[in-house]
N, C-alpha and C positions, 0 to 999 in steps of 0.2 A: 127159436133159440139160436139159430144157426149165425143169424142177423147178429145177435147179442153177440156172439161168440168172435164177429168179423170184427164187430166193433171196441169188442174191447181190446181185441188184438192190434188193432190200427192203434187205437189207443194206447196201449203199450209200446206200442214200436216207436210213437211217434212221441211217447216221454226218453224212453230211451235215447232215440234221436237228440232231444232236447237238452238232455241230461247231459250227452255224449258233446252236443256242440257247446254249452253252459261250462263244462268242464275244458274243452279244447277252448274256451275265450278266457276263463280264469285262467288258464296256463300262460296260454298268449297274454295277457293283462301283465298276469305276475312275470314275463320273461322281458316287457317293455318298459316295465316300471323296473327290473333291476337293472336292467340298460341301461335306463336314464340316470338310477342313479349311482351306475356304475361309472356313465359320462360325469354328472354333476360332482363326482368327487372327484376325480381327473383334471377337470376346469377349473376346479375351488384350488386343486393342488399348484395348477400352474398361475391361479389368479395368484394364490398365494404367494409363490416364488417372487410375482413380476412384482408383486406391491411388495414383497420384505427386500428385496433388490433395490426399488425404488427408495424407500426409508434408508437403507443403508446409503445412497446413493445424495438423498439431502442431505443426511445427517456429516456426510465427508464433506462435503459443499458449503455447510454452517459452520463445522469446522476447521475449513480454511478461511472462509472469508473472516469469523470470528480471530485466527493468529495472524490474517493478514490486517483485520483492525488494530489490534494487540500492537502489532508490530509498526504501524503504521503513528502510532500514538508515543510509543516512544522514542521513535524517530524523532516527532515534532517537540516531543519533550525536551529529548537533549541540543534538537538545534536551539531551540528555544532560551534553553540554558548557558548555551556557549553565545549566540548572540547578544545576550543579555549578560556574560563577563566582561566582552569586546566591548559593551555597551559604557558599561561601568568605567575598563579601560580608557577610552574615547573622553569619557567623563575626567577622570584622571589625567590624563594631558592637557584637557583643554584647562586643567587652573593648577600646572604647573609656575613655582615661582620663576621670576623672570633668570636667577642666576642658573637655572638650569636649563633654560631656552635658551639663552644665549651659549654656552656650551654646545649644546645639540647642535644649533644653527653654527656655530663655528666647525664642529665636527663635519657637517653635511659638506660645508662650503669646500673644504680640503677636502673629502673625499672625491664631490662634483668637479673641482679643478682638476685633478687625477684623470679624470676619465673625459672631460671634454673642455674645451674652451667656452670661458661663461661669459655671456654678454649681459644678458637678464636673470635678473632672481626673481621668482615669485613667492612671493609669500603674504601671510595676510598681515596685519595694519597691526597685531602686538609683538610682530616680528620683525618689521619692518625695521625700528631703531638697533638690532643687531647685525644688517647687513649694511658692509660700507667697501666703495669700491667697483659698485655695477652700480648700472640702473637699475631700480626695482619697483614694480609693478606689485602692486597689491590684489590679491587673489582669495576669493572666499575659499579658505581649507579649515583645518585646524589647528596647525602646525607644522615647522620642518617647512623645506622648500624646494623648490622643483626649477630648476637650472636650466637655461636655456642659453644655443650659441649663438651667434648675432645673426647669421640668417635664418635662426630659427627651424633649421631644420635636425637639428639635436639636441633631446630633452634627457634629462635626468630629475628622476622624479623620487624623493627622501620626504614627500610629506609624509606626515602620520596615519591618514589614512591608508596612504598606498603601503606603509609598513606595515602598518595593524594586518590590513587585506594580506601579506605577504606572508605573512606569521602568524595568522589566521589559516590560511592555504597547509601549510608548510608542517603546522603544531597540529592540524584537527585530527588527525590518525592520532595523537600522541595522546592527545585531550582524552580522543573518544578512548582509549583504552586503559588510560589512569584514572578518570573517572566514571566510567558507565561497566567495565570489564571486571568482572566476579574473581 
């Protein structure tokens, strides 16, 4: 019985043992696994942060580019629409009746003599039977004319376009805040 008695003691010691290291690895297990997800909420909190940073970070990004389209569209809207008066304009001079051309062109000529000696007149071919008294050179414009001294190195330039362009320049602040300004 002695035997028996050795044995079951081994036996016991060596459950306890078992028990004792079964118990010290569940501790260890459960102390690694709240680590981990002690770490994995830590990581989840800063993934968090970086991707809600990020989203905020498109979202300003879509919302510039989105008021710089905005903005970009009504720009082209109003050039679009003040080209398109000038246009109109342009359209208007060009089928003026003749007793108003003739006026204009008489007005331009006395202004042009004012400011330089005129050798040449240019102007285009329905303008042409209002000026008398220079040579005159016929010139693809639209109207109005553009003065020149005999050695040609002084011009004065009264076409219509170059007014339009002038008063186009001159008007577009005035344009853009009479019509586009709230």
């Amino acid at each position: 019985m002695g035997l028996e008695r050795v044995k079951g003691k081994v036996l016991e010691e060596a459950k306890l043992k078992a028990k004792s290291r079964l118990d010290s690895a569940n501790t260890e297990s459960k102390n690694i696994l709240q680590s981990f997800s002690k770490q994995a909420r830590e990581k989840e909190t800063i993934f968090r942060k970086k991707l809600d940073s990020e989203v905020e970070s498109i979202k300003r990004r879509e919302d510039a580019a989105a008021k710089l389209e905005s903005k970009k569209l009504t720009l082209a809207f109003r050039k679009e629409f003040v080209d398109e008066t000038f246009s109109i304009a342009r359209e208007k001079l060009s089928q003026l009746p003749d007793s108003e051309r003739a006026s204009h062109i008489k007005k331009m000529l006395e202004k042009a003599k004012s400011e330089i000696d005129i050798a040449i007149v240019h102007c285009n071919k329905k303008d042409r039977k209002f000026v008398s008294g220079y040579k005159v050179k016929e010139t693809d414009i639209l109207g109005g004319i553009i003065a020149e001294s005999a050695n040609g190195t002084l011009r004065v330039d009264y076409s219509y376009e170059t007014l339009l362009n002038q008063l186009k320049g001159s008007l577009l602040p005035k344009l853009n805040k009479v019509l586009f300004e709230k």
